[in-house]
N, C-alpha and C positions, 0 to 999 in steps of 0.2 A: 504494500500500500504506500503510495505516495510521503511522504514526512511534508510539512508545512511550507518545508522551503525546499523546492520542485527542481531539477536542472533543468537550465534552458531549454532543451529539445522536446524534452517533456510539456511543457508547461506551454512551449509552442503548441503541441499537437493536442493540449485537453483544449487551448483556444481557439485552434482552428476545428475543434468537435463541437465547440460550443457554437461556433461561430455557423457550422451547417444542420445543427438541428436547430438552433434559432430560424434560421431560414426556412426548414422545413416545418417548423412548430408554425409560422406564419401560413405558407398555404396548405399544410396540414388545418387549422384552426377556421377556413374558409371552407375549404373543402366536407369538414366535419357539419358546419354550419347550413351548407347547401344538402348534405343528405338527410340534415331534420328534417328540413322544410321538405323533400322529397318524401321522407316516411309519413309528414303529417299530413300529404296529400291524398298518401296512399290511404291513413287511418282514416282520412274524410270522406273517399272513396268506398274504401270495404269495410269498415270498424275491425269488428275482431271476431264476426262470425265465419261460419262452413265455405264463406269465398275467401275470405284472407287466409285460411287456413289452408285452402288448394293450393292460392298462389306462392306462399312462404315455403309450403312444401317445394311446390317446383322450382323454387329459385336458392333455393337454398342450396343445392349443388353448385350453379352457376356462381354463388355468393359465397363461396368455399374459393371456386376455380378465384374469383375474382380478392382474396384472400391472398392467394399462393401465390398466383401470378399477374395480378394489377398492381398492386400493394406490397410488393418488394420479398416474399420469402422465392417464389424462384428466379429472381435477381439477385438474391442474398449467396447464395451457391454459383452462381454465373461470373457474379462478378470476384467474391472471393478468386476464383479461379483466373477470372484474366487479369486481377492486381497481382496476384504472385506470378501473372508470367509475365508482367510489361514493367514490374519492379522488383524484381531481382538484383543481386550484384550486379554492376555491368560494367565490365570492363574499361569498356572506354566510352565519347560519346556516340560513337558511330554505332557500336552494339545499340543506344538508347534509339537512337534515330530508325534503324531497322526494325525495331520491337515498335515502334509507333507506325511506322508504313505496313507494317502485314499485319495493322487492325484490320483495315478495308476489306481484303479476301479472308480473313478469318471470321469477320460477319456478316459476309455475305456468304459463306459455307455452313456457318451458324442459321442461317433464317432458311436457309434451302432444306436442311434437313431436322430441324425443329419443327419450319411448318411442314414437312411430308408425316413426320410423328404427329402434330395436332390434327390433320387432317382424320388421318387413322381412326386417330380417339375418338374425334366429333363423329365421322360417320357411324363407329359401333356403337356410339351412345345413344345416335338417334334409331338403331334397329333396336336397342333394345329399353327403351324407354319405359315400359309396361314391366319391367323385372327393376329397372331404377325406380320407379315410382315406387310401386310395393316394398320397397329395400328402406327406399326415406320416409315411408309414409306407411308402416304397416298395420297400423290402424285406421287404416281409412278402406273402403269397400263403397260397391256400385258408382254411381253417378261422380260422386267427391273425387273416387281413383281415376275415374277416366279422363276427368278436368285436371287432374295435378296432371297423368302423360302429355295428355293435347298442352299443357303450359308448359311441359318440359322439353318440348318438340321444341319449339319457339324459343327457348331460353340454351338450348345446348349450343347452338354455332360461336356464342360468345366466349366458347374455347380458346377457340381457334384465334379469334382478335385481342382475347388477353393473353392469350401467351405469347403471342408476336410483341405485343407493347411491352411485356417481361424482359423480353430480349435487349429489345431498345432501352430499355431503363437499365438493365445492368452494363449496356455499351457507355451508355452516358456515366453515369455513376462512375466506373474504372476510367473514365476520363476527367472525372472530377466536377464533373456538371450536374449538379442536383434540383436547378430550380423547375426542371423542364418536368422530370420524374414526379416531383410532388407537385406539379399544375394537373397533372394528369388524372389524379380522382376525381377532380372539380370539373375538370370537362365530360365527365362520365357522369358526373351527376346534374349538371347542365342540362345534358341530355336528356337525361330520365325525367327530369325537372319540364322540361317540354311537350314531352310522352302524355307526363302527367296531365300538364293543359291540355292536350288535343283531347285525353280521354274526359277531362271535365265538359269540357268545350263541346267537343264534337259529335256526342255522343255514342265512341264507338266504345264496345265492349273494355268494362276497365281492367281486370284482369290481363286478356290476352294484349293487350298497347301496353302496358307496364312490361309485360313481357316481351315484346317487342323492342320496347327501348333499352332494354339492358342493354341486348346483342348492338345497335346500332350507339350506345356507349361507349363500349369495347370497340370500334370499329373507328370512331374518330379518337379514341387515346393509342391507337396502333398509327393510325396517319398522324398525326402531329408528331409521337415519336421519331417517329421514320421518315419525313421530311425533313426534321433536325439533323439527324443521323447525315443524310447523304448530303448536308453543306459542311457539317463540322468533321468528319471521319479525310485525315490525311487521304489524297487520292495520287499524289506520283509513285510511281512505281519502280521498287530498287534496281539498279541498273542489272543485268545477265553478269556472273562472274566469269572471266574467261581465265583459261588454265593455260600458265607460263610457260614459257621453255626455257628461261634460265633464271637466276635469283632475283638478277639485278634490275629486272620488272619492278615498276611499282606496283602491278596487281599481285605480286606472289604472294601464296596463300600465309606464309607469317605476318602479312603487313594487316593492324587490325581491321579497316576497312572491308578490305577482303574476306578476310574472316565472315563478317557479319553479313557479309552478300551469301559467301556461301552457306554459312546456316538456312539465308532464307529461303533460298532456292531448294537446299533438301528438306526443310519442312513441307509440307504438302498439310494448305489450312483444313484438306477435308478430314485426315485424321485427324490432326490437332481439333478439331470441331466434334468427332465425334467424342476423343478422350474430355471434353469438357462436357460433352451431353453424356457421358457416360457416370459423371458423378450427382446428375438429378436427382434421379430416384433414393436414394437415401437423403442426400439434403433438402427436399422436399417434403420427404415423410416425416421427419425432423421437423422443419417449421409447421407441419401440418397439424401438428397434436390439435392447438386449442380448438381449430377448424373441423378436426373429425370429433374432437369432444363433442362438442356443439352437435354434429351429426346423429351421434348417440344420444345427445341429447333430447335433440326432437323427436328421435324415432321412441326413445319413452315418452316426451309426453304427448308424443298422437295417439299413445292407448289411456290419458287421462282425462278425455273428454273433450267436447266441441270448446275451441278457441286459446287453447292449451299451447298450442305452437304457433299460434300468430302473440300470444304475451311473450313466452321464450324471445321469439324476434325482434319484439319490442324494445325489450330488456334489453336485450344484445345491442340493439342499433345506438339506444340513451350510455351504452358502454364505451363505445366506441371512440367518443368524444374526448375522455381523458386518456383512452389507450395511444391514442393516432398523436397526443399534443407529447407524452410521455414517453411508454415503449417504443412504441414505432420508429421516431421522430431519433432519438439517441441511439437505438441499435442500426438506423442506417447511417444515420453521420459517423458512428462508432466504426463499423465495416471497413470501409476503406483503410484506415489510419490503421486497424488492427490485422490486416492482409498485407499492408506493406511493411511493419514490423515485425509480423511473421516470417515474410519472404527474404529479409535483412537480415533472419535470426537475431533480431535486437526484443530478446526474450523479459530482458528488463522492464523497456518500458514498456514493452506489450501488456506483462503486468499490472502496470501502472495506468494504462491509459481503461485496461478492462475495469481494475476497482475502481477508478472516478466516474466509469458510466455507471457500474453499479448503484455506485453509491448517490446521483444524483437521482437517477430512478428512481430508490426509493423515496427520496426525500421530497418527490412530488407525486408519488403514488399512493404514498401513505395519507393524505390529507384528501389527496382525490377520491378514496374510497369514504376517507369517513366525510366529506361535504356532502356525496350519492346518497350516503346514506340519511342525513339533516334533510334533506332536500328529495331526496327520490321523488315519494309519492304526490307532491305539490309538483314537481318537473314535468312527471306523467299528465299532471291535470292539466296543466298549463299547454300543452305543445302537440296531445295528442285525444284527449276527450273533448270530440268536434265528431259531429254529422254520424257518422253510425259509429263511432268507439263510444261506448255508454261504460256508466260504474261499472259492471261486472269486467268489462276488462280493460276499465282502471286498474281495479284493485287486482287481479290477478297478473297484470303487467308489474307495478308497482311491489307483488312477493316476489317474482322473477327475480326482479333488479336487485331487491336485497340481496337474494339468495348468490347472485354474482359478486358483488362486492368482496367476500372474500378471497379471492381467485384473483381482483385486478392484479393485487403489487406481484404477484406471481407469473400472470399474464405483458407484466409491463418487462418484469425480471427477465423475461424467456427471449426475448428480441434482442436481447445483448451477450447475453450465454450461448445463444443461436450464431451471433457474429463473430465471437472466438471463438468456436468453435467449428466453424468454417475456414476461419481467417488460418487455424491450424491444421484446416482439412482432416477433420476428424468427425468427417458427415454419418459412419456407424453407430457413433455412439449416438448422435441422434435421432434418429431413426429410430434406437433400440427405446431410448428415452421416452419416442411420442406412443410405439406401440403397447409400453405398460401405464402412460398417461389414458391414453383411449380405454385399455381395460380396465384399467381402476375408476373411469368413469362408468362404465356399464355396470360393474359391481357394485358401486355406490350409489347409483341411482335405481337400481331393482330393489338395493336393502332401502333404501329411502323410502322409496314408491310406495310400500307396504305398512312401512313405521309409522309415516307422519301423520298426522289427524288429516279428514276432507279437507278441511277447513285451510289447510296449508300443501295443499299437495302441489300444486304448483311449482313452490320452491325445491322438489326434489332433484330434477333435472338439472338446475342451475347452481343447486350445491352440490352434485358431484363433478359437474366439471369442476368447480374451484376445486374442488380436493386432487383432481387430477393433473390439473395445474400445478399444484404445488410439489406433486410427487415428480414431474417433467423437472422442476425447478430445482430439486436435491439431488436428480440423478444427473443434470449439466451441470450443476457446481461443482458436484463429485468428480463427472469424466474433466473440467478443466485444469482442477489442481491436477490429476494424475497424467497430464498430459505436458503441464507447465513441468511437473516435477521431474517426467524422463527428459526433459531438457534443459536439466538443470536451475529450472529457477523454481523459485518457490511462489504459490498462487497468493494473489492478497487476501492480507488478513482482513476477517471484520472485526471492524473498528466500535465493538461490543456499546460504550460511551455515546457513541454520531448513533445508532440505532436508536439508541435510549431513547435520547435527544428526542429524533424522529418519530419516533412513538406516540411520548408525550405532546411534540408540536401538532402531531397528525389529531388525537383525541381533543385539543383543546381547542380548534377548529371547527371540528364537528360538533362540538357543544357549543364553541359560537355562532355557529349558523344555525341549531337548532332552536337555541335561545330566541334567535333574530325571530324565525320563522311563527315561531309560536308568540311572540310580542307583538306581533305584525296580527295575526289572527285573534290574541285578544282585544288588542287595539279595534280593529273593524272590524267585531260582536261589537264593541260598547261604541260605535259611530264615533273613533276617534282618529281610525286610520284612513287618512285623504288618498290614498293610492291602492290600484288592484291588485290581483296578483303577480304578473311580471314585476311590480315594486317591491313587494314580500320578498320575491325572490334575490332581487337584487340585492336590495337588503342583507339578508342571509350570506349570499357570497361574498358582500361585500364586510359583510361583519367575521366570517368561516378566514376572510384573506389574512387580515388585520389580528384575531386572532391567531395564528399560524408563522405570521410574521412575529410578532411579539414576542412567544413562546420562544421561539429559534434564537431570535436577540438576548432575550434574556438568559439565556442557555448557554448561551455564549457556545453556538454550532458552527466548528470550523466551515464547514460545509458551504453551508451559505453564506461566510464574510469570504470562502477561494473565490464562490460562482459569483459574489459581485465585484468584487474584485477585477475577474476575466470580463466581466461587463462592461468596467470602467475600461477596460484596455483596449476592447473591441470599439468602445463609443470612441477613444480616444484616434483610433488608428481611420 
């Protein structure tokens, strides 16, 4: 773990992580914002009966796919890979300069047989849509099953356009370009945001035009990637090496130049393309956990009765908001910086740079769960009980969310443990990691299912994914000390004290905002409070900030005096 006083290089590289999850936290935090407004069109559209429960079904693979592959985990693997191959030692500059010109054929051997693989998929998806369906939704029979395949017919092509935009965001990203990658949800929700109007508007069926706009989402974040791509991707092309007849050539094969021609010439990008598609499928199933939890999840609560898994989604979507500003947002800015100190074997501060994302993670997870929870069920009321979402699933959304809250800081935790552990190319271990998080969600949600009273059943599915989260979360901290440690360094420590801290500023928070919210409502019962709910609520966060900040100050929390610190340095520069 870091000490107080950082080396230079160090403390460059937590500022320049600062510096691009800030970036990303900004149109992460728009982005987040536009897919409210997009679910609360949808809850005005369907509420939370036997239609939204079709359509959540069927999109819910799609909204996995667009997980994996919009949203940075099969860019997370991708690009791991071509940071350790474009930063490596490099001899000289001319090695650098050839490792930058055979991007161009390296990604375009990349989208040639990515997309022959996405094709694949989409087509066998859409033959068997009717064994998908029953597999997401197996509680559901007649009329209901046949509406979730006909939705999932329509929802499966957006494969094929999210994983192409996947591609383009891990090309960007190992070029160091992030703001294009995180504009890209917002354009995808733009669009659905459009969808949405025409199906208000136009009367055409709401269901299938939601489902409609996803795919044609996916379709303009693959074109804007890939437009960027073929301005910005080096395009001269390294000269033919020709082979000497006597020393005193300046192309003879000792002179470094030469060298790095001929390397490039005996690479051939199409293998090099497949050895990099060849490490998806494990670092994929790895990032996939929270996304198949989720899976298991709905598929128990489609056997707990009508509108069950359209609260789940609800839940999920009100989640998203502090995951996307938080995990997301630090495990991709993290990524890079942690691939090229792997590929440098500069094992130290790899270290160092892994515990400072940790540990900021927490320190805005912890509060973000406990605000959800001051705030939850006034959030639900506020943003998504309109036009057919009625009480019933309010309150059934609103156990949901709880029941997620404990999961987040573990769900925030897993996007940075996910990045070292790529950046070490040690995609087995998670893999191994997500496949006993998924089973420990099925297990814990059938004992749950049984245990809980009616009255709370709801919350079953969404507390065993936290628990399965949390077990993904000890078995990547586990494999990364044990991977730091056969390289001789040792993994950081937690800094037992900065937890505490965190703890208590997280709890004091949340009793700040709950104070606020419940003053706010006894205020106007007794007609003394001048403003609605949107003002309660702000209120709340704004009382949940201030306490959080306070606590920390007075705590005297290194944490927060580094990150403002790097704040001041960043405004200064």
């Amino acid at each position: 773990m870091p000490d107080r006083v950082c080396p230079q290089p160090a403390r460059a590289a937590s500022g320049g992580m600062l510096r691009t999850a800030a970036l990303l936290g900004g149109f992460t935090l728009g982005s987040r914002l536009l897919g409210l407004a997009r679910d609360m069109g949808m809850a005005w559209l369907l509420g939370g009966g036997a239609a939204a429960d079709a359509l959540v079904a069927a999109m819910r693979l799609p909204h996995v796919l667009r997980r994996l592959l919009g949203e940075g985990s099969l860019s997370m693997t991708l690009t791991a890979g071509l940071v350790r191959r474009s930063h490596g030692p490099a001899r000289n500059a001319a090695e650098e300069r050839g490792r930058a010109h055979a991007l161009r054929p390296l990604a375009s051997a990349l989208a040639v047989r990515l997309g022959l693989v996405l094709v694949v998929l989409t087509l066998a998806g859409l033959l068997s849509a009717p064994w998908l369906a029953s597999a997401l939704a197996p509680g559901f029979s007649g009329p209901e099953a046949a509406r979730v395949t006909d939705l999932l017919r329509i929802c499966l092509p957006y494969l094929l356009t999210a994983g192409m935009a996947a591609l383009g965001m891990a090309l960007l990203h190992s070029m160091g370009i992030f703001w294009l990658p995180a504009l890209s949800p917002a354009l995808f929700n733009l669009t659905m945001l459009l969808f949405t109007a025409a199906a208000a508007l136009g009367g055409w069926p709401p269901a299938s035009t939601l489902a409609l706009g996803m795919f044609c989402g996916g379709l303009v974040q693959w074109l804007a990637q890939w437009l960027a791509l073929r301005r910005l991707l080096p395009g001269e092309a390294l000269p033919e090496p020709v082979r000497p007849d006597r020393p005193d050539r300046p192309d003879w094969p000792g002179r470094p130049d030469y060298d790095i021609r001929a390397q490039a010439a005996r690479e051939n990008p199409g293998r090099v393309a497949w050895r990099c598609l060849a490490q998806l499928p494990a670092g994929l199933l790895g990032a996939a956990a929270p996304q198949l939890a989720m899976l298991a999840a709905m598929s128990l609560a489609s056997g707990l009765g009508q509108g069950q898994v359209a609260a789940l989604y609800y839940a999920e979507r009100l989640l998203e908001l502090p995951l996307g500003l938080v995990g997301v947002c630090l495990g991709m800015a993290s990524l890079p910086t942690l691939s090229r100190l792997a590929a440098e074997r500069n094992f130290s501060a790899f270290a160092g740079q892994l515990g400072t994302a940790l540990r900021w993670t927490l320190l805005f997870s912890l509060p973000a769960a406990a605000g959800l929870w001051a705030v939850g069920p006034d959030l639900v009321d506020a943003l998504l009980r309109h036009g057919a979402f009625d009480d019933r699933a309010a309150y059934e959304t609103g156990l949901a969310l709880w029941a997620y809250l404990p999961g987040l800081p573990a769900f925030a935790l897993n996007r940075s443990l996910l990045a070292g552990c790529n950046a070490l190319a040690e995609t087995r271990r998670t893999a191994v990691s997500a496949g006993w998080a998924v089973a420990a969600t099925l297990a814990a949600g059938t004992v749950l299912g049984h245990s809980l009273p009616a009255l709370w059943s709801s919350m079953a599915p969404a507390l065993a994914v936290s628990l399965g989260l949390w077990l993904q979360t000890c078995l990547l901290w586990r494999g990364l000390r044990l991977a730091l440690r056969r390289c001789g360094q040792a993994a950081p420590a937690v800094p037992r004290r900065a937890l505490a801290q965190q703890a208590v500023a997280a709890l004091a928070a949340g009793t700040a905002a709950a104070l606020a919210v419940r003053a706010a409502d006894a205020a106007q019962t007794a007609g003394c409070w001048w403003g609605g709910q949107w003002s309660a609520l702000a209120l709340a966060i704004a009382a949940g900030l201030a306490g959080w900040l306070l606590c920390l100050a007075v705590l005297g929390n290194e944490d927060l005096a580094a990150l403002t610190g790097r704040l001041r340095d960043l405004r200064a520069k």
